[in-house]
C-alpha positions as a Markdown table, in Angstrom:
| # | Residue | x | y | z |
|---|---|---|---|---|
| 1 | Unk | 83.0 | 146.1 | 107.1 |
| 2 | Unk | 86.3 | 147.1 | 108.2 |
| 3 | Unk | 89.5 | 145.5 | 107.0 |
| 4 | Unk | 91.8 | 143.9 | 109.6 |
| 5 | Unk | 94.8 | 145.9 | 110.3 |
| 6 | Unk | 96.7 | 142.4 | 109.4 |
| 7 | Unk | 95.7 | 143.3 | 105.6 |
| 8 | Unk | 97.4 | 146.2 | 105.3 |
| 9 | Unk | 100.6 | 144.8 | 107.2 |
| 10 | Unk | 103.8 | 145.1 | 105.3 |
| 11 | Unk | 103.9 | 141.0 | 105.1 |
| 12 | Unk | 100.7 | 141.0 | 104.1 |
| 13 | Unk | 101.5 | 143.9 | 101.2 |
| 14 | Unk | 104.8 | 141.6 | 100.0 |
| 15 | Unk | 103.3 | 138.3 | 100.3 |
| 16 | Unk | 100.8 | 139.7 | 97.5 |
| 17 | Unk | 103.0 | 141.0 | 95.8 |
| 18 | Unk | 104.6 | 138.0 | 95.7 |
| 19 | Unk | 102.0 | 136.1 | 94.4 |
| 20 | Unk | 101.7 | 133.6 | 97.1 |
| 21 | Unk | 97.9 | 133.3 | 98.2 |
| 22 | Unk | 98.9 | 130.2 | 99.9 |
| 23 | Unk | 101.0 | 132.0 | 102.2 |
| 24 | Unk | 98.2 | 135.2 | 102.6 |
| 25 | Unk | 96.1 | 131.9 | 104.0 |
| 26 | Unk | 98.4 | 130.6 | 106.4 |
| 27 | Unk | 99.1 | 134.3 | 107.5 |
| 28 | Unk | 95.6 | 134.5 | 107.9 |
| 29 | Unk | 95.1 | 131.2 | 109.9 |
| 30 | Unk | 97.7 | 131.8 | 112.5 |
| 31 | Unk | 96.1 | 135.2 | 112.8 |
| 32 | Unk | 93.1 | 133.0 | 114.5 |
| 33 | Unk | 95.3 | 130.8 | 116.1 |
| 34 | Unk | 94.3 | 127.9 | 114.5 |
| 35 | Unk | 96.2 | 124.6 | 113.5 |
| 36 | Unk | 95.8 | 123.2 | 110.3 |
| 37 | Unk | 93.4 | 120.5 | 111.3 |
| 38 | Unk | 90.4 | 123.5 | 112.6 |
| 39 | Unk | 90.6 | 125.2 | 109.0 |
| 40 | Unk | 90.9 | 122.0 | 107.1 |
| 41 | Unk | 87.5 | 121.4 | 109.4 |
| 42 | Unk | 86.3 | 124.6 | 108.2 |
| 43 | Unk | 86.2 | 124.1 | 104.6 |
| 44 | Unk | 86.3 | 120.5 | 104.1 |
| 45 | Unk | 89.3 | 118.9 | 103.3 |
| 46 | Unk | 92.0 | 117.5 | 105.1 |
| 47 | Unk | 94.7 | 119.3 | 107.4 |
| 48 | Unk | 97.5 | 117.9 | 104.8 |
| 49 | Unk | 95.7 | 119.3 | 101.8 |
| 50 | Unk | 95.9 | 123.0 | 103.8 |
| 51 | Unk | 99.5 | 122.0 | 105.0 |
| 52 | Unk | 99.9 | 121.7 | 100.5 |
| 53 | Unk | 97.4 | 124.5 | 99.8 |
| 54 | Unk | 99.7 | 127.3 | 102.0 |
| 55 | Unk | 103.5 | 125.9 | 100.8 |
| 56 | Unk | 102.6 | 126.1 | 96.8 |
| 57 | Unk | 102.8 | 128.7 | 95.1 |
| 58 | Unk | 101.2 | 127.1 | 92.0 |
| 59 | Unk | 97.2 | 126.9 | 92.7 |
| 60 | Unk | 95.9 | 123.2 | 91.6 |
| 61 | Unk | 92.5 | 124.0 | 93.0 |
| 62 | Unk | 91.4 | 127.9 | 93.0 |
| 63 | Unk | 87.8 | 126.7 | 94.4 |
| 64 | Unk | 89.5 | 125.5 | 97.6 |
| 65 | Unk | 92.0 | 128.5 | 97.5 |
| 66 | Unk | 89.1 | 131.1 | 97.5 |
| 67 | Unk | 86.6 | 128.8 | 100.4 |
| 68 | Unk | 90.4 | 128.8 | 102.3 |
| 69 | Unk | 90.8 | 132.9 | 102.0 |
| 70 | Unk | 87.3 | 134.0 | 102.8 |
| 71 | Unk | 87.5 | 132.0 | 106.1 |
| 72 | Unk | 90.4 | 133.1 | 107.4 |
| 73 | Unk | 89.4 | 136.5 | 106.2 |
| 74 | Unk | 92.0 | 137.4 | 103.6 |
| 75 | Unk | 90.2 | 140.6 | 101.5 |
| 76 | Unk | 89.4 | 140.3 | 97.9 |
| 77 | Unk | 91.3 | 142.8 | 97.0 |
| 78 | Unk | 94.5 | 141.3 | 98.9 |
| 79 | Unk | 93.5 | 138.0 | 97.0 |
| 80 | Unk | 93.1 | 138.7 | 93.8 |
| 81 | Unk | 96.8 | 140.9 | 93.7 |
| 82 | Unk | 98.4 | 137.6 | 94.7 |
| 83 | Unk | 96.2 | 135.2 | 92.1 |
| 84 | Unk | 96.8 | 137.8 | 89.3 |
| 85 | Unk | 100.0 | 136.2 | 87.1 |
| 86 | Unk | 102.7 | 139.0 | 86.9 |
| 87 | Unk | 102.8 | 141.1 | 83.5 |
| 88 | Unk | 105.2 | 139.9 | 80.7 |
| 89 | Unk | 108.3 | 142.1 | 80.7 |
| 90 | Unk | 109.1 | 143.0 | 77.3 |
| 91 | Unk | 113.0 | 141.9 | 76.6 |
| 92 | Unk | 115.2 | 145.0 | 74.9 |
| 93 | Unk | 116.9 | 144.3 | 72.2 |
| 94 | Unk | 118.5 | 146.4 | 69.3 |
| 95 | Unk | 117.0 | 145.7 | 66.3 |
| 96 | Unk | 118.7 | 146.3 | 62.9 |
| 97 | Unk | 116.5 | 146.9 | 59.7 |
| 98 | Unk | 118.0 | 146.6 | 56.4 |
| 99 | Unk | 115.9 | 148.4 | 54.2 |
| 100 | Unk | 112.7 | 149.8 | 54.9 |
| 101 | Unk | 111.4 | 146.8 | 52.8 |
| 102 | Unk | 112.7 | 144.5 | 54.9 |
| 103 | Unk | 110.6 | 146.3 | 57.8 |
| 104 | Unk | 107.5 | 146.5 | 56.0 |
| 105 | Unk | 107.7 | 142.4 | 55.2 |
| 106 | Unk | 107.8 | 141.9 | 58.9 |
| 107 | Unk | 104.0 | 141.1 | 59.5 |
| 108 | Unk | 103.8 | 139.0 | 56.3 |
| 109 | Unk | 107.4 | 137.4 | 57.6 |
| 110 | Unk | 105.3 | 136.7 | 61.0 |
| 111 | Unk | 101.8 | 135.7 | 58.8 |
| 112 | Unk | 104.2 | 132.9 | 57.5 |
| 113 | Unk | 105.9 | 131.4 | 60.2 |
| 114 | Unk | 102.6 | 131.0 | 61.9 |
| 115 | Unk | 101.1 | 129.0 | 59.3 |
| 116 | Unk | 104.6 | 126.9 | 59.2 |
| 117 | Unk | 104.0 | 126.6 | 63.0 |
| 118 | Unk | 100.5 | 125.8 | 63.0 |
| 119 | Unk | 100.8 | 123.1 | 59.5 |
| 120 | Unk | 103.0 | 120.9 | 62.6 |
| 121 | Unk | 99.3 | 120.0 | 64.0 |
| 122 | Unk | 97.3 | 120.2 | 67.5 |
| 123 | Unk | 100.0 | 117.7 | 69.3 |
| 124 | Unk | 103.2 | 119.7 | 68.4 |
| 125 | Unk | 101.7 | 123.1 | 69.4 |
| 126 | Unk | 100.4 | 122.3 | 73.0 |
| 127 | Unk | 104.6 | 122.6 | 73.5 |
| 128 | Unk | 104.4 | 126.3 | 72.4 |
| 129 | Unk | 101.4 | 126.7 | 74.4 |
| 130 | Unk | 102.8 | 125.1 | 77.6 |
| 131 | Unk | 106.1 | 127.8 | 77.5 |
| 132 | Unk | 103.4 | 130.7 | 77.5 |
| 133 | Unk | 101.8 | 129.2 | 80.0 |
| 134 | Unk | 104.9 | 128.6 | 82.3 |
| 135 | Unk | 106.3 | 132.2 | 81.6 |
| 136 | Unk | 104.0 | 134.5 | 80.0 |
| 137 | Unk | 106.2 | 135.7 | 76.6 |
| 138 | Unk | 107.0 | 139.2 | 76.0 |
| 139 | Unk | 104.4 | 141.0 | 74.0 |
| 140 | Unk | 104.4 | 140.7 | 70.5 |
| 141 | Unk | 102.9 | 143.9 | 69.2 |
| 142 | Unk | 100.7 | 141.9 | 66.6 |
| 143 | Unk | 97.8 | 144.0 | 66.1 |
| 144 | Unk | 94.8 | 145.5 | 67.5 |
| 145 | Unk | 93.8 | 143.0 | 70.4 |
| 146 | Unk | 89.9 | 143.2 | 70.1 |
| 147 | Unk | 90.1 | 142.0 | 65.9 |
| 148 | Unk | 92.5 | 139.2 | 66.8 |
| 149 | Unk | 90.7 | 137.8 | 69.6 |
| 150 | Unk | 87.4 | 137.7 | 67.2 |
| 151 | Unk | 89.9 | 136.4 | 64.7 |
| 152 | Unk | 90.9 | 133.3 | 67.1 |
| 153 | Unk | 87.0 | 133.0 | 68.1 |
| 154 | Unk | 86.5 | 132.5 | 64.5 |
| 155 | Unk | 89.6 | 129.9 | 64.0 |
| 156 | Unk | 87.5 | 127.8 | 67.1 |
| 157 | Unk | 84.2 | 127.9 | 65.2 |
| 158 | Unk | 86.0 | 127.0 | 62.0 |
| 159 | Unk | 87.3 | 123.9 | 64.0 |
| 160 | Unk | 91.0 | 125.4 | 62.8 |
| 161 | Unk | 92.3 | 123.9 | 66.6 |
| 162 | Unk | 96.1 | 123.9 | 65.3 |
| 163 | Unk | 96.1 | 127.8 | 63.8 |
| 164 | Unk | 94.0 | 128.6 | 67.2 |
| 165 | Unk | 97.0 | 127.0 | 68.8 |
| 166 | Unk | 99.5 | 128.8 | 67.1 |
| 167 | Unk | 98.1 | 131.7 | 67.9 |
| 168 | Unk | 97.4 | 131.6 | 71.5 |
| 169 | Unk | 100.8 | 132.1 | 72.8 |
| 170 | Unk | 100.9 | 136.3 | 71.4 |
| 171 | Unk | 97.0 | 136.4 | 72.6 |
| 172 | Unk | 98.4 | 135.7 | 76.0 |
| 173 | Unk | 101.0 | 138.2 | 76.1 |
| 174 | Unk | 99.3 | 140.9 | 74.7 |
| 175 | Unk | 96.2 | 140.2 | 76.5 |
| 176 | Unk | 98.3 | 140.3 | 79.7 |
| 177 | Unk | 100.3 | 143.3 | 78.7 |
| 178 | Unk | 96.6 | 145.0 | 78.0 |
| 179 | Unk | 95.5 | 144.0 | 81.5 |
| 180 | Unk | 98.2 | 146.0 | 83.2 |
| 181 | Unk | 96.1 | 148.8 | 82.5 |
| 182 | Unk | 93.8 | 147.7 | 85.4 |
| 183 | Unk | 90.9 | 148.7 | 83.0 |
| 184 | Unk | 88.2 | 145.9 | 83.8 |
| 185 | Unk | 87.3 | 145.6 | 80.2 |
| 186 | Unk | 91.0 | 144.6 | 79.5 |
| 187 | Unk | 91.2 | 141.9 | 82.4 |
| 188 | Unk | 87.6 | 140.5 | 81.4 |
| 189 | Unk | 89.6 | 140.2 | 77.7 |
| 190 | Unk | 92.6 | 138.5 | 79.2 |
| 191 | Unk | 89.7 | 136.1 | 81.0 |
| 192 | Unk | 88.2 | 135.9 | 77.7 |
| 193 | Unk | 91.6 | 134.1 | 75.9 |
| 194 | Unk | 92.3 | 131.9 | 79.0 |
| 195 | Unk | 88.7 | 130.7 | 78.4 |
| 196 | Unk | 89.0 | 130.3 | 74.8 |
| 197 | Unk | 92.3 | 128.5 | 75.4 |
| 198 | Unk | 90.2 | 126.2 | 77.7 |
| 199 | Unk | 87.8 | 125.7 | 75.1 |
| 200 | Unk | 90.0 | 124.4 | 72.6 |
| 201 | Unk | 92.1 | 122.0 | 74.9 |
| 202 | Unk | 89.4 | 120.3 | 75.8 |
| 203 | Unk | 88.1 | 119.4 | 72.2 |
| 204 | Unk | 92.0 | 118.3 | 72.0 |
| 205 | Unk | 91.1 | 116.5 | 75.0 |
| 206 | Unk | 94.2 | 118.0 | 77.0 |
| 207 | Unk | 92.4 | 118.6 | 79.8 |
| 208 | Unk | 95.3 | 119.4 | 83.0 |
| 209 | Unk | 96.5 | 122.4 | 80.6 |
| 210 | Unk | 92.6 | 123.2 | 80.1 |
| 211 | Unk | 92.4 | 122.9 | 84.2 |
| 212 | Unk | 95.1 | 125.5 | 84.5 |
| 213 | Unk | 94.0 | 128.1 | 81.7 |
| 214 | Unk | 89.9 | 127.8 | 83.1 |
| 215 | Unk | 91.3 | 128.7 | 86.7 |
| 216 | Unk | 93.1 | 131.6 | 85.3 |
| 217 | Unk | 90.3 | 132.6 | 83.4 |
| 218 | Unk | 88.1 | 132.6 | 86.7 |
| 219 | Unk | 90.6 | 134.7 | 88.2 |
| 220 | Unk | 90.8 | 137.4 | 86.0 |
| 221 | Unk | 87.2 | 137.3 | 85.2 |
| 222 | Unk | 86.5 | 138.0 | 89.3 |
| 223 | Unk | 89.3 | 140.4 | 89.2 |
| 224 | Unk | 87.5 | 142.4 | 86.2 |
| 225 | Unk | 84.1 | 142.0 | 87.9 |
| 226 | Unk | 82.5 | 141.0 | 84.9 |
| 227 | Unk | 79.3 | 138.5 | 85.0 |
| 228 | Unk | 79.2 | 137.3 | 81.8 |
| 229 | Unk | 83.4 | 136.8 | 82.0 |
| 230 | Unk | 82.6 | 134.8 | 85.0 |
| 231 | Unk | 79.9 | 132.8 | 83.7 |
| 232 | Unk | 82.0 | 131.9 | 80.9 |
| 233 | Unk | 84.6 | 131.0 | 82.9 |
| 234 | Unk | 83.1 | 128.8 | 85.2 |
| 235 | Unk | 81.5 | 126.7 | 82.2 |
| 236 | Unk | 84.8 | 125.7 | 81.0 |
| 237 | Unk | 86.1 | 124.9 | 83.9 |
| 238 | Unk | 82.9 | 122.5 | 85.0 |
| 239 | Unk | 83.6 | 120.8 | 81.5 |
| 240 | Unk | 87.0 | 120.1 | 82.6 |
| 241 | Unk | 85.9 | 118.8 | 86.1 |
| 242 | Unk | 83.6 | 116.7 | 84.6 |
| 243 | Unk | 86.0 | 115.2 | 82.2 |
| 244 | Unk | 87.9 | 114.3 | 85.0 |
| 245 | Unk | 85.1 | 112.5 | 86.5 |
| 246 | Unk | 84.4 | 115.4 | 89.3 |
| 247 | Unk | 80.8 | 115.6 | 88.5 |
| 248 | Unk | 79.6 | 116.9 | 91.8 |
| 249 | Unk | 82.1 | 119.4 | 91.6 |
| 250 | Unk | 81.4 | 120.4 | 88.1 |
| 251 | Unk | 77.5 | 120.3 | 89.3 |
| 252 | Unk | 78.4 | 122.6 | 92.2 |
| 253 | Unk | 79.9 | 125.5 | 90.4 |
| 254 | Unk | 77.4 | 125.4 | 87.4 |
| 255 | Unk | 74.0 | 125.9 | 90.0 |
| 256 | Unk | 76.2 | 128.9 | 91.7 |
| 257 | Unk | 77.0 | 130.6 | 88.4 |
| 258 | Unk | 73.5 | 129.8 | 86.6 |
| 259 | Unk | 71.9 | 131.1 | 90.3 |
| 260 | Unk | 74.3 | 134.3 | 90.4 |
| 261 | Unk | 72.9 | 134.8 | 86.7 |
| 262 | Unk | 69.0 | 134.1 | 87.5 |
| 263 | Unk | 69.5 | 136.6 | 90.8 |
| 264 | Unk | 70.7 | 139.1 | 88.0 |
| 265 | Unk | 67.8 | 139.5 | 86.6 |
| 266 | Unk | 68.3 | 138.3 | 83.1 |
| 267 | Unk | 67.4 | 141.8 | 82.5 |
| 268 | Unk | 69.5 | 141.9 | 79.4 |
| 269 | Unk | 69.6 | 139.4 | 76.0 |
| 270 | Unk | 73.0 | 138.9 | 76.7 |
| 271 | Unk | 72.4 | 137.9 | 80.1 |
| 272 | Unk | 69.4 | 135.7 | 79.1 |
| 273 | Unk | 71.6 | 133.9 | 76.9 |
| 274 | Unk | 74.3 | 133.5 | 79.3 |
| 275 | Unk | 71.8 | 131.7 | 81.5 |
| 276 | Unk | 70.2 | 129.5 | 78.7 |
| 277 | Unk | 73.9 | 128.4 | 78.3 |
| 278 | Unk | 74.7 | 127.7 | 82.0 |
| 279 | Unk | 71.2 | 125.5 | 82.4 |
| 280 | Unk | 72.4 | 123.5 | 78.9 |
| 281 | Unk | 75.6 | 122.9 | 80.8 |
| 282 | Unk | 74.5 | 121.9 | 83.8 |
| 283 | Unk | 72.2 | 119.4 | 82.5 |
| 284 | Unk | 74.4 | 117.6 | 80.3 |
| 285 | Unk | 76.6 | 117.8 | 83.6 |
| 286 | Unk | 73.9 | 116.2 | 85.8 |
| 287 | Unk | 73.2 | 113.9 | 83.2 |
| 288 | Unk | 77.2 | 112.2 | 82.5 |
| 289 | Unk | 76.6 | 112.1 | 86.3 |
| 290 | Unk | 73.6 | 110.2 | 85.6 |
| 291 | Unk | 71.7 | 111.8 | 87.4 |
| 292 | Unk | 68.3 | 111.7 | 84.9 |
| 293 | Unk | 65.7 | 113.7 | 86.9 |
| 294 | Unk | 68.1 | 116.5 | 87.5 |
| 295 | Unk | 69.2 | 116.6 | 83.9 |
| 296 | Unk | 65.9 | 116.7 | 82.0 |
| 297 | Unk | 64.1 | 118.9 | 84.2 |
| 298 | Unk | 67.4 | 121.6 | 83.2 |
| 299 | Unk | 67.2 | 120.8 | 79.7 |
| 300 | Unk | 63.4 | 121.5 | 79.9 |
| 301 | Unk | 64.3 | 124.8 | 81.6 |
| 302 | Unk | 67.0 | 125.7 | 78.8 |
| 303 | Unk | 64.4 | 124.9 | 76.4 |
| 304 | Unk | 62.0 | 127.6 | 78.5 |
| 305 | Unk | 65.2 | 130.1 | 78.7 |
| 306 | Unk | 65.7 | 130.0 | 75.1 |
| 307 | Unk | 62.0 | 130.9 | 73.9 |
| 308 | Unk | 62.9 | 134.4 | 74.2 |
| 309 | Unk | 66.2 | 134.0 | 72.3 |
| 310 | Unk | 66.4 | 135.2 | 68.5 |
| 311 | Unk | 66.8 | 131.9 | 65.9 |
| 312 | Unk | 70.0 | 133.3 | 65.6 |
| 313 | Unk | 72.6 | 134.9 | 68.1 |
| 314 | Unk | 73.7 | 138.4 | 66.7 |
| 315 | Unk | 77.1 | 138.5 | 65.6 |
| 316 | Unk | 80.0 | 138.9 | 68.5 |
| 317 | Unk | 77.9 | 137.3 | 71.3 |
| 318 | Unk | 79.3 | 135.7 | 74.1 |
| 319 | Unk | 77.1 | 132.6 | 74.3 |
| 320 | Unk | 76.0 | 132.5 | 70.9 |
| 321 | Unk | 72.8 | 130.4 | 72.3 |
| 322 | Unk | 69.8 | 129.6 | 70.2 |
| 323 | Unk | 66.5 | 127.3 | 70.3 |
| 324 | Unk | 68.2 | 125.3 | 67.9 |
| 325 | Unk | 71.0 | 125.0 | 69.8 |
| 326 | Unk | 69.1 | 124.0 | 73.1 |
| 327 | Unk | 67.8 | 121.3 | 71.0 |
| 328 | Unk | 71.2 | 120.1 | 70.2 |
| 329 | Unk | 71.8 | 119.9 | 73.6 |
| 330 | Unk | 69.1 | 117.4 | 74.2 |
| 331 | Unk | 70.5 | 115.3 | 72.4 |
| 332 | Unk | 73.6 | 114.9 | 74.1 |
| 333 | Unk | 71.5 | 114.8 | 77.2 |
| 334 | Unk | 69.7 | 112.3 | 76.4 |
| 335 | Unk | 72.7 | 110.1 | 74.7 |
| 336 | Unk | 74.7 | 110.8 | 78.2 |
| 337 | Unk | 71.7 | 109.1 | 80.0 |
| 338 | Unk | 72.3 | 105.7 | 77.8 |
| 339 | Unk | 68.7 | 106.9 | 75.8 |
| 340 | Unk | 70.2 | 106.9 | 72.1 |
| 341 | Unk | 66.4 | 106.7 | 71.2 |
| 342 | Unk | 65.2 | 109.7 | 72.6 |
| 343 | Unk | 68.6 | 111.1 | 71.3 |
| 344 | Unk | 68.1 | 110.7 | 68.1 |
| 345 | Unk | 64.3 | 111.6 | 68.2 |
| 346 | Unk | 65.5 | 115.2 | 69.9 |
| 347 | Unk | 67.5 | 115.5 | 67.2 |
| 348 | Unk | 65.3 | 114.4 | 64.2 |
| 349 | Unk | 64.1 | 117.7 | 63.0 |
| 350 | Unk | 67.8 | 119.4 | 63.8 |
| 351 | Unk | 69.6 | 120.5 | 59.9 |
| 352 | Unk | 73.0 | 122.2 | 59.5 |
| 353 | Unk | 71.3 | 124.9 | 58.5 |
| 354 | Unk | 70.4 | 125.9 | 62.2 |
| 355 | Unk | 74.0 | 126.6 | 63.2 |
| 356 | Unk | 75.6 | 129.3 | 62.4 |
| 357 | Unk | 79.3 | 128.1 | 62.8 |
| 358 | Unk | 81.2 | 125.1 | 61.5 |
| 359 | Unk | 82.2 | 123.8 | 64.9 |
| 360 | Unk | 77.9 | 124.0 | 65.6 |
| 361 | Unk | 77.1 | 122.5 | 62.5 |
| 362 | Unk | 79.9 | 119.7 | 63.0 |
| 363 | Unk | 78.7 | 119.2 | 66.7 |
| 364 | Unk | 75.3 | 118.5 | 65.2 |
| 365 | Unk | 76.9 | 115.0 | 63.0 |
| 366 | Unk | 79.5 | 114.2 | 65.7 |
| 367 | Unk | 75.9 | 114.1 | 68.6 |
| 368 | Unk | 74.1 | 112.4 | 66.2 |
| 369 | Unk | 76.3 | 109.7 | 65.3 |
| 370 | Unk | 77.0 | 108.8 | 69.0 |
| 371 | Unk | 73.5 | 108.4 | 68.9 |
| 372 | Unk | 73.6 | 106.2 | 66.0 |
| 373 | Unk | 76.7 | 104.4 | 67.3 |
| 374 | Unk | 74.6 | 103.6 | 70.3 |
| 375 | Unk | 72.2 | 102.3 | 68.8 |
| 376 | Unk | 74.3 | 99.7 | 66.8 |
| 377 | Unk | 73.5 | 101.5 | 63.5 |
| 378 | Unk | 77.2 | 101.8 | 61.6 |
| 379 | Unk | 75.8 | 103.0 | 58.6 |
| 380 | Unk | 74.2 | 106.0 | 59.8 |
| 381 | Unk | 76.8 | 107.0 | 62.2 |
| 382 | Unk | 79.5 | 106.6 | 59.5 |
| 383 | Unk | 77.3 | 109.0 | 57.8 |
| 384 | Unk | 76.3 | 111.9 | 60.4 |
| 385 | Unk | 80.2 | 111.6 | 61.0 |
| 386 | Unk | 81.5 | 112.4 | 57.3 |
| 387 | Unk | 78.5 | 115.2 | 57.3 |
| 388 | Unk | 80.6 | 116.6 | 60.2 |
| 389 | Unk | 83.8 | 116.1 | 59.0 |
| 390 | Unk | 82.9 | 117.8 | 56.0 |
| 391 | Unk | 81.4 | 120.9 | 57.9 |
| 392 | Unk | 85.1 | 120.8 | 60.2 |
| 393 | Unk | 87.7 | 118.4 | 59.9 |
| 394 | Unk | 89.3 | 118.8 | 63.1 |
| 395 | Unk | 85.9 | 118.7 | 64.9 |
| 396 | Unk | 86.1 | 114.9 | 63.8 |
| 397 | Unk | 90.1 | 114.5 | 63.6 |
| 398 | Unk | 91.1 | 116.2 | 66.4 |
| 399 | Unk | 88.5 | 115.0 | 69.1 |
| 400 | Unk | 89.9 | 111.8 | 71.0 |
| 401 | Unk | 86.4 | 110.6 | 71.7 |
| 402 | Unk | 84.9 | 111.0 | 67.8 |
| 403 | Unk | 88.1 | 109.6 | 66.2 |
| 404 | Unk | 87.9 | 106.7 | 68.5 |
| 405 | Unk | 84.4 | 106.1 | 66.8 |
| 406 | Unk | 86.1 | 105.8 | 63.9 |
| 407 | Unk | 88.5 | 103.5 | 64.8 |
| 408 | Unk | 85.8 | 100.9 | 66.0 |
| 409 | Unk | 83.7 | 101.5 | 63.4 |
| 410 | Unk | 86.8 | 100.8 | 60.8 |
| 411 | Unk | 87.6 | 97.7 | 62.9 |
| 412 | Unk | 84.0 | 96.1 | 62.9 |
| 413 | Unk | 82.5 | 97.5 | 60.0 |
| 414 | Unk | 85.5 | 97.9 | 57.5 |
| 415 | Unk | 82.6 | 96.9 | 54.8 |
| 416 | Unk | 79.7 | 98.9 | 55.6 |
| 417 | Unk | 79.0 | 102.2 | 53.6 |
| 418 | Unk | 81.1 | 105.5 | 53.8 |
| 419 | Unk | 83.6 | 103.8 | 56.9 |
| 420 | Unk | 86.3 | 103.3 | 54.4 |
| 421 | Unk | 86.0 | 106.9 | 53.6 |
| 422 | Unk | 85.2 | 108.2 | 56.8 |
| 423 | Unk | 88.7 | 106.6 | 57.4 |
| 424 | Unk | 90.6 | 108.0 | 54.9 |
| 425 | Unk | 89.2 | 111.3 | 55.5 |
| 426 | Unk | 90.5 | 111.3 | 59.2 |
| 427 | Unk | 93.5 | 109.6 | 59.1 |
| 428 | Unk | 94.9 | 111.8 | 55.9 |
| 429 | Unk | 97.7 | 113.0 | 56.6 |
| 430 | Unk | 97.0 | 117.0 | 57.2 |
């Protein structure tokens, strides 16, 4: 299909440049001569949420922004220029070296003060965090980007939130200087740390920041064109929608992604196991939304998915997705769904053993004793939740929703067996 002449119009060319798609909108709306009120029709919303949508130039909802562009007909191409954040500018500075020693001590010298930043806990960092994220810092020339973003992966399935933290704000930079290259395995890596980012804010339960990093992980996954980027992507930011109690929402985007996927063909393991992950999602989605037939019938279809999934993901997957962990996945289903019963008895033949991560392994204690908690047994969840803590600390300390577990279980039963040292465990000072 042709492009409209309007797209390749000097304002159209600065106004991406600029990195203003809410202004490429109205462009594009008075193009068609229509008021606020006929798009706002259009897409669903109201004509003061487009009157917002077209004066910001910070997106607050990049669902809306893309259902806004593709009716008024701004290209993707056009869109994705103005969505993409600018690249970090590297500062110039003159730098004198004493000795050569002095040079070659620089990357332990950097080794230390991250592990001085990161010892100051999840709560201090997001501050770092939230300066990258306002103004992307100049690149830091750390490393190989590929081994340190495996290296962060790895610091997220130790459960290690505050070094993941700490080292976020140099991923960003570099991953952004990287994605200048236009190469689209180097903007489905820059996706790839906006999504991890996501991932660990929400176990920190910091979930506007994860909002903002998930919709710049969408947009530089569509910009790279990657599926599995995408799919990844969209997960993190349904978890964040449905944290903030926008289940149809969340529900919406998880059927389009897991569709896109099942359309794909699934002709690849990876690809398989990408969609075994969406349907896991999207049940325990439909089921916090209690919404019971939905969610079983997709945990029975993850279960399906999974059948042709090895025990255990090979090393480096994406969606490291297994039988095992499909299981797991019941179990939260079936806790979100107020059946701590059937919870625990989907969970009954589950053993650490399964998982091939901490964070899994931890997850596995933390789902359980919800389910035990539900089901007014103390006892047992004080003890599914020290076999977590054991596995990963911080998947027990550093979750809001587990450690306030804790707290009622060290309020009602101060007496009952392993609270007192579930509660000295979690509250030691770290």
């Amino acid at each position: 299909m042709p492009v409209d002449p309007l797209w390749n119009s000097t304002t159209a060319r600065q106004l991406a440049a600029q990195r203003r798609p809410g202004a490429l909108i109205r462009l594009g709306r008075q193009h068609h001569c229509w008021t606020l009120a006929v798009l706002a029709d259009r897409i669903g919303c109201s004509p003061a949420t487009v009157s917002r949508l077209e004066r910001r130039t910070q997106i607050a909802d990049l669902a809306l922004v893309h259902r806004a562009a593709r009716e008024v007909g701004v290209p993707r191409h056009v869109l994705m220029t103005s969505l993409a954040p600018p690249p970090a500018m590297a500062t110039t500075a003159t730098r004198v070296t004493a000795s050569q020693r002095d040079a070659e001590e620089d990357p332990m010298r950097r080794r230390t003060l991250l592990a001085a930043t990161a010892a100051a806990g999840p709560a201090a960092l997001l501050m770092g965090l939230d300066d990258a994220l306002a103004d992307t810092p100049a690149p830091s020339d750390a490393g190989p980007l590929n081994g340190r973003l495996t290296g962060a992966r790895a610091l997220y399935d130790r459960g290690a939130h505050a070094r993941l933290l700490a080292a976020l704000p140099a991923l960003i930079a570099d991953a952004h200087q990287g994605a200048v290259s236009r190469r689209s395995l180097d903007q489905a890596r820059l996706s790839a740390v906006y999504s991890l980012a996501s991932a660990v804010l929400i176990k920190l339960g910091s979930y506007d920041r994860a909002r903002l990093t998930a919709d710049r992980a969408r947009t530089w996954a569509e910009i790279s064109g990657s599926p599995l980027a995408a799919a990844a992507a969209a997960r993190e930011l349904a978890i964040v929608l449905r944290h903030q109690d926008q289940h149809g929402a969340a529900q919406r985007l998880m059927t389009s992604v897991t569709d896109d996927l099942e359309t794909s063909g699934l002709r690849t393991d990876a690809t398989a196991a990408a969609y075994a992950q969406m349907l896991c999602t999207l049940a325990y989605t439909a089921a916090r939304a209690g919404q019971r037939t939905e969610a079983l019938a997709m945990a029975e279809e993850a279960r399906r998915a999974a059948c042709r999934l090895p025990q255990a993901a090979p090393p480096g997957r994406l969606f490291a997705i297994s039988p095992a962990a499909v299981d797991l996945y019941a179990v939260g289903v079936h806790w979100a769904l107020g059946d701590a019963g059937a919870a625990l008895n989907a969970g009954k033949n589950l053993r650490p053993e399964q998982f091939p991560t901490a964070e899994r392994k931890a997850r596995l204690g933390t789902d359980m004793a919800r389910a035990w908690w539900a089901w007014q047994r103390p006892e047992q969840a004080a003890r599914a939740l020290l076999d977590a803590y054991r596995a990963s600390p911080g998947e027990v300390r550093d979750r809001p929703a587990i450690r306030s577990i804790v707290t009622e279980l060290t309020e009602r039963h101060p007496r009952t067996s392993g609270v007192r040292e579930l509660h000295a465990a979690v509250t030691r000072t770290i």
